[in-house]
LODO-359039 format. One record per residue: residue number from 0; residue in three letters; x, y, z of N, C-alpha, C in turn. Coordinates in steps of 0.05 Angstrom, whole numbers, plus 5000, padded with zeros to 4 digits. Example, Ala and Ser with C-alpha at 12.3 -4.5 7.8 and 13.67 -1.06 7.14 Angstrom:
REM residues 2
0:ALA:5264:4886:5156:5246:4910:5156:5264:4934:5156
1:SER:5257:4955:5142:5273:4979:5143:5258:5001:5157
//
This chain:
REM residues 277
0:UNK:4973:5549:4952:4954:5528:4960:4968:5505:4974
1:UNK:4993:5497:4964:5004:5483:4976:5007:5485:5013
2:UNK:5030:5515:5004:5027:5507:5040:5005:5516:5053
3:UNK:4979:5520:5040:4961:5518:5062:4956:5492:5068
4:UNK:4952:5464:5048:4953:5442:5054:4974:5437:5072
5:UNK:4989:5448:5077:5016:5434:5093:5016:5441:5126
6:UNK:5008:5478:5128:5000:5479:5154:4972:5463:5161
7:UNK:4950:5458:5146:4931:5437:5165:4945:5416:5173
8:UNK:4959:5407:5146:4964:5380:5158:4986:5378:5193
9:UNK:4996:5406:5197:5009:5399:5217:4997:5406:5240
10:UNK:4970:5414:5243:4953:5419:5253:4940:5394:5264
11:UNK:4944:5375:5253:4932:5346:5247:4942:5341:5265
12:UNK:4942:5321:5286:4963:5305:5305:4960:5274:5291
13:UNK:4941:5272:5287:4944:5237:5276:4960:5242:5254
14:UNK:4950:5252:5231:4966:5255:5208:5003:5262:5209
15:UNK:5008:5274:5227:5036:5276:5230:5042:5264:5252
16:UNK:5027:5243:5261:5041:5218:5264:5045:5203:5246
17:UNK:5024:5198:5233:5034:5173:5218:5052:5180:5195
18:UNK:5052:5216:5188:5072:5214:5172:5107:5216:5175
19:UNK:5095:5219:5208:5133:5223:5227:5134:5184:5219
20:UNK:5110:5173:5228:5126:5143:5227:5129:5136:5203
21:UNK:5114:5145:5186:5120:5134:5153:5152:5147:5142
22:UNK:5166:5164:5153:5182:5179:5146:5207:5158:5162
23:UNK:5203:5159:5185:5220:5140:5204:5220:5107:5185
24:UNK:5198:5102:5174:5204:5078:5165:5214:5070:5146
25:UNK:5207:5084:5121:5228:5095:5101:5262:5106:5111
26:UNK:5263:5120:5125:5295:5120:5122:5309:5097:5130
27:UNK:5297:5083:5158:5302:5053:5168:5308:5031:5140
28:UNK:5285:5035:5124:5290:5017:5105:5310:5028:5073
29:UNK:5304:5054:5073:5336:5056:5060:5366:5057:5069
30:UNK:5366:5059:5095:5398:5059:5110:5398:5029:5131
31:UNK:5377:5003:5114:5382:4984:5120:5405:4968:5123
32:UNK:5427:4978:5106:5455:4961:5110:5477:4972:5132
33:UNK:5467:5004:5131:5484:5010:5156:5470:5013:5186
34:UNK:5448:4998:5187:5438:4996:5208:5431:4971:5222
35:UNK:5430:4948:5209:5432:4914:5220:5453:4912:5232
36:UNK:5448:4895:5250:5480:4896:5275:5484:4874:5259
37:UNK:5467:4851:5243:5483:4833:5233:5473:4824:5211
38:UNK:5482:4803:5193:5477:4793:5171:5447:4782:5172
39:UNK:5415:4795:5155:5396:4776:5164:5394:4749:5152
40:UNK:5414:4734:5132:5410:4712:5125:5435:4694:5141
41:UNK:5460:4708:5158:5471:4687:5168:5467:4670:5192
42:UNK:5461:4654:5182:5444:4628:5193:5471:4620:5225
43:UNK:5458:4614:5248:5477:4606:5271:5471:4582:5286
44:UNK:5465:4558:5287:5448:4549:5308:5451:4548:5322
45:UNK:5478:4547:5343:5484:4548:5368:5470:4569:5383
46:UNK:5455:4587:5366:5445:4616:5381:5409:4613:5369
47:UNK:5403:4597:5366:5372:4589:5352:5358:4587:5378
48:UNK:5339:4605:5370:5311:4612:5386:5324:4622:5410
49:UNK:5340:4652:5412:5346:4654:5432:5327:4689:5439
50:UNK:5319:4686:5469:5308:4710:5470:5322:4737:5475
51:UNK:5308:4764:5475:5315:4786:5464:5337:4789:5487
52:UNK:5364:4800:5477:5383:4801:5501:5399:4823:5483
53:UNK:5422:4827:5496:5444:4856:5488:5460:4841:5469
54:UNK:5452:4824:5452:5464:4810:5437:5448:4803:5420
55:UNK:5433:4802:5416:5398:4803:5400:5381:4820:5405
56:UNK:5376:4840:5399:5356:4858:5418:5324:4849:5414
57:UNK:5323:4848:5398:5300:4823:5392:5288:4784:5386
58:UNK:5317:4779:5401:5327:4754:5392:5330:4743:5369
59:UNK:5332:4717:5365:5340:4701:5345:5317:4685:5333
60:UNK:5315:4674:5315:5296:4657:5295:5303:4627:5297
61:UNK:5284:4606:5285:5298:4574:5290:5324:4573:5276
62:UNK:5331:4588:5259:5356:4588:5251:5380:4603:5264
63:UNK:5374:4611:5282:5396:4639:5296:5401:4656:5280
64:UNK:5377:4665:5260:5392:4692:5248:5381:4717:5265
65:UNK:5384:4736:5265:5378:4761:5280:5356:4768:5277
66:UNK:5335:4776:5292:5318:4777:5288:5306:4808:5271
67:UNK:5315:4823:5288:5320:4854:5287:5336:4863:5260
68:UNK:5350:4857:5249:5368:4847:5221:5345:4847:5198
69:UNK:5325:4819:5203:5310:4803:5193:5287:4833:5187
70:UNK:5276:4849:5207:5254:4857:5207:5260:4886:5199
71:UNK:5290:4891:5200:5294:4919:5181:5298:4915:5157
72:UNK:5301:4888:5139:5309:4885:5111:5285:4882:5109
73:UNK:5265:4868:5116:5238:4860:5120:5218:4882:5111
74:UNK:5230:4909:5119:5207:4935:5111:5221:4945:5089
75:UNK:5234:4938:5079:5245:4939:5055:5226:4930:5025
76:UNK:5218:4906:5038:5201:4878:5020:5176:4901:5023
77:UNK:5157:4898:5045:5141:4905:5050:5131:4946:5041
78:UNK:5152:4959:5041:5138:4982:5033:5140:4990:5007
79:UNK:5170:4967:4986:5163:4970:4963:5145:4958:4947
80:UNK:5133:4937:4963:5109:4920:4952:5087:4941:4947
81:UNK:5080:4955:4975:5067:4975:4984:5061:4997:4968
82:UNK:5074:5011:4955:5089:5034:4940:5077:5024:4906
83:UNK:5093:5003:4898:5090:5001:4874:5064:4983:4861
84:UNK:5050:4972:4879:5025:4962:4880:5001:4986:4876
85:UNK:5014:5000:4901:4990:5021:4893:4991:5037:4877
86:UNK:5010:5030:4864:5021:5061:4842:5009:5050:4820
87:UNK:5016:5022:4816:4997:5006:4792:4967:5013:4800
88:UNK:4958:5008:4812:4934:5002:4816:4916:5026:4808
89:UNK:4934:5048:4828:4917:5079:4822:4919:5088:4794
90:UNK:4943:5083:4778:4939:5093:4750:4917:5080:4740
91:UNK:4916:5054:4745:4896:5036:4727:4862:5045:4736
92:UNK:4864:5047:4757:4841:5060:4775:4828:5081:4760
93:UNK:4849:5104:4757:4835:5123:4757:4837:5133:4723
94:UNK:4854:5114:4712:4848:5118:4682:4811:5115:4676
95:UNK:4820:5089:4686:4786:5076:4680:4763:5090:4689
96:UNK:4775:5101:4713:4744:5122:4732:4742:5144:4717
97:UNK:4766:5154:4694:4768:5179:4679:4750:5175:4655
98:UNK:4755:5155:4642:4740:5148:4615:4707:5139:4622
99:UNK:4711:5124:4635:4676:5116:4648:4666:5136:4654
100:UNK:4671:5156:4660:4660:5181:4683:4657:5200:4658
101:UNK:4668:5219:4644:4670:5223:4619:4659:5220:4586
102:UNK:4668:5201:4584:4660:5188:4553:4631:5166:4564
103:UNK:4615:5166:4582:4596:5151:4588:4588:5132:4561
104:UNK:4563:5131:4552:4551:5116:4537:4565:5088:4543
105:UNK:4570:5072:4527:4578:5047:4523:4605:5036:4526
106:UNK:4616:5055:4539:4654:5058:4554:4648:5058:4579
107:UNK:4624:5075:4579:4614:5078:4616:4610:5037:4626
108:UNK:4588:5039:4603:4572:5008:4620:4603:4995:4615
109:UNK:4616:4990:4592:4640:4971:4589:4650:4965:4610
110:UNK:4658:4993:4633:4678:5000:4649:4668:4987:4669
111:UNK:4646:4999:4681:4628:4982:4701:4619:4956:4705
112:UNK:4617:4941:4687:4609:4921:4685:4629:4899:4689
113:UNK:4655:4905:4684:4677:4891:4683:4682:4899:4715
114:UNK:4682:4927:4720:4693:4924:4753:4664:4913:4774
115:UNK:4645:4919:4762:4621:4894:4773:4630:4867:4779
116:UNK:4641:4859:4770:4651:4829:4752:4670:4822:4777
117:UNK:4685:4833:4783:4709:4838:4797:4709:4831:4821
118:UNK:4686:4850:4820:4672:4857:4852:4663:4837:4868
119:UNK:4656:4817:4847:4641:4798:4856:4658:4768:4869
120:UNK:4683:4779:4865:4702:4762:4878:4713:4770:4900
121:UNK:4715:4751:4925:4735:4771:4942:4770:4771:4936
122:UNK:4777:4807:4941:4798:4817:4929:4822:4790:4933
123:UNK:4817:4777:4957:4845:4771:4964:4853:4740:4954
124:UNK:4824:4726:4958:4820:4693:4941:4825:4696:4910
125:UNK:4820:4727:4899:4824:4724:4865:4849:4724:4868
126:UNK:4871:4738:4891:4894:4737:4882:4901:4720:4891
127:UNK:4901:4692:4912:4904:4671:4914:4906:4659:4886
128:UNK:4875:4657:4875:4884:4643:4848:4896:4646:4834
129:UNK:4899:4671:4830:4920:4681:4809:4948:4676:4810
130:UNK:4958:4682:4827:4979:4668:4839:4986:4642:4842
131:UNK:4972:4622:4848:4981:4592:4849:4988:4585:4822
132:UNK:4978:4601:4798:4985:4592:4765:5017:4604:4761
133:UNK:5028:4626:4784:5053:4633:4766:5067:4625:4797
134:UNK:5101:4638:4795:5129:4633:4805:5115:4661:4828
135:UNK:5114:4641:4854:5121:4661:4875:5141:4675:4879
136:UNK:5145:4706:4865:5160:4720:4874:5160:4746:4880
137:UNK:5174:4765:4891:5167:4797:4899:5156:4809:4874
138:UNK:5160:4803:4856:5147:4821:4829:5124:4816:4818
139:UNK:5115:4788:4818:5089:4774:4816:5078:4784:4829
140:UNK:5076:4785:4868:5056:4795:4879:5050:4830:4884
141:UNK:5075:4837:4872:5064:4866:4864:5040:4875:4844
142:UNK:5051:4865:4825:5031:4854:4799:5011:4851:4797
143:UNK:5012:4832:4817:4975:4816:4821:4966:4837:4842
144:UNK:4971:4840:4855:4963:4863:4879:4957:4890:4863
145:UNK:4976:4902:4854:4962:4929:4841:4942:4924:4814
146:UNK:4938:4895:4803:4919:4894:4786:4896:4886:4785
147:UNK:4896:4882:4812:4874:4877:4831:4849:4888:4849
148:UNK:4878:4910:4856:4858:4928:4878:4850:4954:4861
149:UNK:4846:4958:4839:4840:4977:4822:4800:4989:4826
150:UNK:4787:4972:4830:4765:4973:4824:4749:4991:4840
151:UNK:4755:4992:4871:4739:5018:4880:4748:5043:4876
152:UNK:4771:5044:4875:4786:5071:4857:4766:5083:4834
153:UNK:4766:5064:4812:4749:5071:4797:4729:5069:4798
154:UNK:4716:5071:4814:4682:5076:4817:4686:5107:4827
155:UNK:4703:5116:4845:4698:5133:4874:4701:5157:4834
156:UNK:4728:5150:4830:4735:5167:4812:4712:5176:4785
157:UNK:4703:5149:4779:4677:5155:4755:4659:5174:4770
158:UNK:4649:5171:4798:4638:5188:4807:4645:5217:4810
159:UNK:4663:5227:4815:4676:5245:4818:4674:5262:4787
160:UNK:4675:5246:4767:4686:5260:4748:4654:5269:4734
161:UNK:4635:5245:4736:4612:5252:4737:4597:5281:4745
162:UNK:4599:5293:4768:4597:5314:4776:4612:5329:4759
163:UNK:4651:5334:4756:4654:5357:4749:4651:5354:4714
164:UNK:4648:5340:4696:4650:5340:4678:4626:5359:4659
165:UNK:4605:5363:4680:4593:5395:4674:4587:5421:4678
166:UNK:4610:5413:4701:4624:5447:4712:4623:5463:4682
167:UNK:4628:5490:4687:4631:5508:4668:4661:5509:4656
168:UNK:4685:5509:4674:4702:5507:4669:4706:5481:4648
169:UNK:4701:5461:4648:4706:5442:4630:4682:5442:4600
170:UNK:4655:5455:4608:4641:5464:4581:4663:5481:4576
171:UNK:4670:5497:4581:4691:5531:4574:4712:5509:4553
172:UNK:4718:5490:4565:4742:5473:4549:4731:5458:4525
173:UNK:4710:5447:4524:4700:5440:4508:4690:5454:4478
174:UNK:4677:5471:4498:4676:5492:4476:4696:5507:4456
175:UNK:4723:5518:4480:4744:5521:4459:4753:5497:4443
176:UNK:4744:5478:4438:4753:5451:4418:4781:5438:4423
177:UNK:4781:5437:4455:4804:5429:4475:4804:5393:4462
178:UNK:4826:5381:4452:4826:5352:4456:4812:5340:4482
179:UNK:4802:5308:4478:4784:5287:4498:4810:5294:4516
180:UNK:4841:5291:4510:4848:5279:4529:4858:5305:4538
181:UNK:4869:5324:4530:4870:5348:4541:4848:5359:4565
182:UNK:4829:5354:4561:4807:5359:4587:4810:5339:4607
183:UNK:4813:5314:4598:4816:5300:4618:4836:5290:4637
184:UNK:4858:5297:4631:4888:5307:4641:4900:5326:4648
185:UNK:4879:5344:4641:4892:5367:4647:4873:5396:4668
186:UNK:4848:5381:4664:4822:5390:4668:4802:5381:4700
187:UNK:4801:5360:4682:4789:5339:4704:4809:5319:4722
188:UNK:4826:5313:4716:4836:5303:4740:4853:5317:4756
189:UNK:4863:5334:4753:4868:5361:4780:4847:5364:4799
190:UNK:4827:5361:4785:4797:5364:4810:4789:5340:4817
191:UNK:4804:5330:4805:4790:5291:4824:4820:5280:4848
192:UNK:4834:5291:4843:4865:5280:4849:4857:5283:4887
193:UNK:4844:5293:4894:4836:5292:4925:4842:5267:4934
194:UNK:4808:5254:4917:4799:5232:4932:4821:5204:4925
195:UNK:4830:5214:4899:4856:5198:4895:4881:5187:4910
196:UNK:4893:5216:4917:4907:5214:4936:4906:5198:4958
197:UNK:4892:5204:4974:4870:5195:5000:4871:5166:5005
198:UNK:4863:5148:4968:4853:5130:4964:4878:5112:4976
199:UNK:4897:5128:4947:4926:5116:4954:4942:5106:4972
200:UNK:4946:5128:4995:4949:5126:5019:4940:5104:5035
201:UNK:4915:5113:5030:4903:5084:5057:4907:5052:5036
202:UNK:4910:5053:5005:4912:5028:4994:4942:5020:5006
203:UNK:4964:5034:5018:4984:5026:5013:4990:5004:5029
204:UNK:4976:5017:5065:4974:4989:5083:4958:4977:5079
205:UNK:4940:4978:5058:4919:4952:5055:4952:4925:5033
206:UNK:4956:4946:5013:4979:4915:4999:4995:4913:5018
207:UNK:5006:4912:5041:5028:4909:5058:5014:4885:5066
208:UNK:4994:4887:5083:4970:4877:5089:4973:4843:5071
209:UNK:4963:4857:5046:4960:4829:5035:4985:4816:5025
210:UNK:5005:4831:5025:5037:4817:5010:5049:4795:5038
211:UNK:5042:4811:5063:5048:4792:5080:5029:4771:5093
212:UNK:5006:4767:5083:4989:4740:5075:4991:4728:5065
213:UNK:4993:4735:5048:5017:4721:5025:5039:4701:5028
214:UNK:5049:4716:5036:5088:4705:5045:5081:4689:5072
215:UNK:5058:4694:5094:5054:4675:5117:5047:4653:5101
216:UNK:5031:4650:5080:5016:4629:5062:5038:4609:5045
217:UNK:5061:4627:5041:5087:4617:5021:5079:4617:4991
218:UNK:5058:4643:4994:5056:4651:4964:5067:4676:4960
219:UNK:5069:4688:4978:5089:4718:4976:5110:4709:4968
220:UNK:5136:4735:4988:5160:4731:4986:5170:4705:4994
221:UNK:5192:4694:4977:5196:4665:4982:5233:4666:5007
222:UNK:5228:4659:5025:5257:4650:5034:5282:4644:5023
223:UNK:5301:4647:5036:5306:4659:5053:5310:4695:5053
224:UNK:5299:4718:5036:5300:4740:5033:5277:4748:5053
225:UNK:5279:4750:5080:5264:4766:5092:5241:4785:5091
226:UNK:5214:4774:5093:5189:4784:5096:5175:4790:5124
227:UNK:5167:4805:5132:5150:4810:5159:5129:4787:5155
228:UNK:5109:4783:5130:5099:4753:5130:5112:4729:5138
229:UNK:5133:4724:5120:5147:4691:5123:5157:4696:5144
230:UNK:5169:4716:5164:5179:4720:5184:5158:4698:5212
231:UNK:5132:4718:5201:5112:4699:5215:5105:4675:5219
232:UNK:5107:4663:5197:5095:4648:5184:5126:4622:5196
233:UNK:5145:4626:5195:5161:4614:5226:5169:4609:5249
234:UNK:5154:4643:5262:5142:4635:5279:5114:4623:5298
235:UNK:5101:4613:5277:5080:4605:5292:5087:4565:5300
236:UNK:5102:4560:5295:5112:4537:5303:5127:4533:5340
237:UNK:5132:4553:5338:5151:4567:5365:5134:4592:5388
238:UNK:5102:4586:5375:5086:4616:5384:5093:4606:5415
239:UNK:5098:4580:5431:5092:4579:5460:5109:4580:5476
240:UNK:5137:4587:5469:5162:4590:5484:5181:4614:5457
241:UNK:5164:4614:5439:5193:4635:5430:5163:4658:5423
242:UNK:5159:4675:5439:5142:4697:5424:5146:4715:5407
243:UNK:5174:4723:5414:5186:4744:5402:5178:4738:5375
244:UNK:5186:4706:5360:5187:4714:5335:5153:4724:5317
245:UNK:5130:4723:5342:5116:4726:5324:5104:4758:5336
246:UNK:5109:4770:5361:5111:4785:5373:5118:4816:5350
247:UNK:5137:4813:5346:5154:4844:5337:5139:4837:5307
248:UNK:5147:4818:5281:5130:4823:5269:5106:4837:5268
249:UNK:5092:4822:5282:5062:4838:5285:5064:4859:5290
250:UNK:5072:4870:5312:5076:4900:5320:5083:4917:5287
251:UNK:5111:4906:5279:5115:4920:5252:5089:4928:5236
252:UNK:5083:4907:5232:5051:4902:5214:5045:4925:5221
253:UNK:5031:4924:5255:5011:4938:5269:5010:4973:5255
254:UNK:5036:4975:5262:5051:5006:5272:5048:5007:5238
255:UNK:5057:4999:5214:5064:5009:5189:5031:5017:5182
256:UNK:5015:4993:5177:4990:4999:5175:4967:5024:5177
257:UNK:4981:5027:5209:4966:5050:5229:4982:5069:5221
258:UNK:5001:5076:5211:5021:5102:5200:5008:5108:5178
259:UNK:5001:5087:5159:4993:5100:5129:4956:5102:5139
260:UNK:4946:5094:5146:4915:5100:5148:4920:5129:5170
261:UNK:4919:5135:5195:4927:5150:5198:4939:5175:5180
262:UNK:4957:5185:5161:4955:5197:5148:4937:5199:5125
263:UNK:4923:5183:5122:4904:5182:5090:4877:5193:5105
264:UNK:4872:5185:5139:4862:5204:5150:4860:5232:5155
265:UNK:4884:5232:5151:4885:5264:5158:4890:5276:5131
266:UNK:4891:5264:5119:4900:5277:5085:4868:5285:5069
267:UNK:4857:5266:5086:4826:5274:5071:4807:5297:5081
268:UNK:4818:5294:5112:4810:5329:5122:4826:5345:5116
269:UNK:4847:5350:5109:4865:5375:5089:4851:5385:5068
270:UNK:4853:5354:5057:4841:5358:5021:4808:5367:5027
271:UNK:4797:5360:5052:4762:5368:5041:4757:5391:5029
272:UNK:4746:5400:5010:4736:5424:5003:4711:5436:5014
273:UNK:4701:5424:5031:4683:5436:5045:4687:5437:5077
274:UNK:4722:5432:5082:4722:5439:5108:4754:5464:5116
275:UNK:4752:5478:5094:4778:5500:5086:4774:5527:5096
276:UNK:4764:5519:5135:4765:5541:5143:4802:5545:5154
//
């Protein structure tokens, strides 16, 4: 089963793009020390705000640090934010979409009603607030980010489980006097893990998304440790003679974004079960 998922997916052309660029961006950001031509925190000013030349290939910042330096340590910040945000989020997600979906009655409404609740805020101002009460730093806004974006996960998932939870195969488990959690671990979420996946994926450039709103805001990552946000977020002082610095950021943004949606695209036509010709 596997590699039939593997030849669609290379069948895909979007999807193996974005997962050639998701692959390209990951090794960039683990062979980040042997790939900076220079130090991204050593500060120069004699070389401040200089544009992209064979000596900067992307120029310099108001500080003269490298720019290019700055924006490969930078996806460093940004895809582990990315990564471990959504990893929180989806366990918590899909715990909850498992038990609501499942054990209904009065766990169901519990479950719902609280991500009702939720709902009713927008995702990115709750984590504004939440954040101005603690210490801006990379682990906080992971935190708040994957404890945050939990809630359509678990709806998509209660739904999901809704349907198979009276397949025959899971009466068959029931009936043999299979443990709650044994069916539901072992049973039911193998058959929900699709839309999971999927979810995941496209959540991951949504926290990139918000970690570097964040850090443009100076509630993310805090300086001088290199963010694709705070990156920004210095250059918009300089947007009318130094573009670069807000230029290549963005593009980063652009391109990381469009790599992971792009594959969660194409991951969801792999995974369809009703399109496995």
């Amino acid at each position: 089963m596997l590699r039939l998922y593997i030849k669609r997916l290379l069948k895909n052309k979007s999807g193996v793009f974005g997962l050639g660029l998701i692959v390209f961006l990951l090794l960039m950001a683990l062979a980040a020390p042997l790939l900076v031509p220079q130090d991204p925190l050593q500060q120069n000013l004699k070389e401040r705000l200089q544009a992209p030349s064979l000596l900067h290939w992307l120029g310099t910042d108001d500080l003269g640090r490298d720019l290019l330096s700055r924006l490969i340590y930078g996806s460093r910040v940004s895809l582990l934010v990315g990564f471990i945000a959504v990893t929180l989020s989806t366990l918590l997600g899909s715990f909850v979409g498992l038990c609501a979906g499942y054990l209904g009655k009065w766990v169901d409404s519990a479950c719902m009603r609280a991500v009702d609740i939720l709902l009713c805020f927008p995702t990115f101002f709750l984590i504004l607030m939440v954040i101005a009460f603690l210490e801006p730093n990379i682990a906080n806004v992971m935190i708040i980010i994957g404890l945050t974006s939990w809630t359509g996960l678990a709806r998509l998932v209660r739904a999901e489980t809704l349907s198979i939870k009276e397949r025959d195969f899971v009466l068959a488990a029931r009936a043999l006097g299979l443990s709650t959690k044994r069916i539901l671990f072992f049973h039911i979420l193998p058959s929900v893990s699709a839309p999971i996946i999927v979810s995941a994926t496209l959540g991951v450039g949504n926290a990139i998304l918000i970690e570097s709103s964040l850090s443009f805001l100076g509630l993310g990552v805090q300086p001088p440790m290199p963010s694709w946000g705070n990156i920004l977020t210095s250059g918009k002082d300089y947007i009318h003679f130094a573009w670069w610095l807000s230029l290549f950021p963005g593009l980063a943004l652009l391109f990381t974004v469009l790599a992971f949606n792009l594959l969660g695209e194409g991951l969801r036509d792999v995974l369809d079960p009703r399109d496995q010709s």
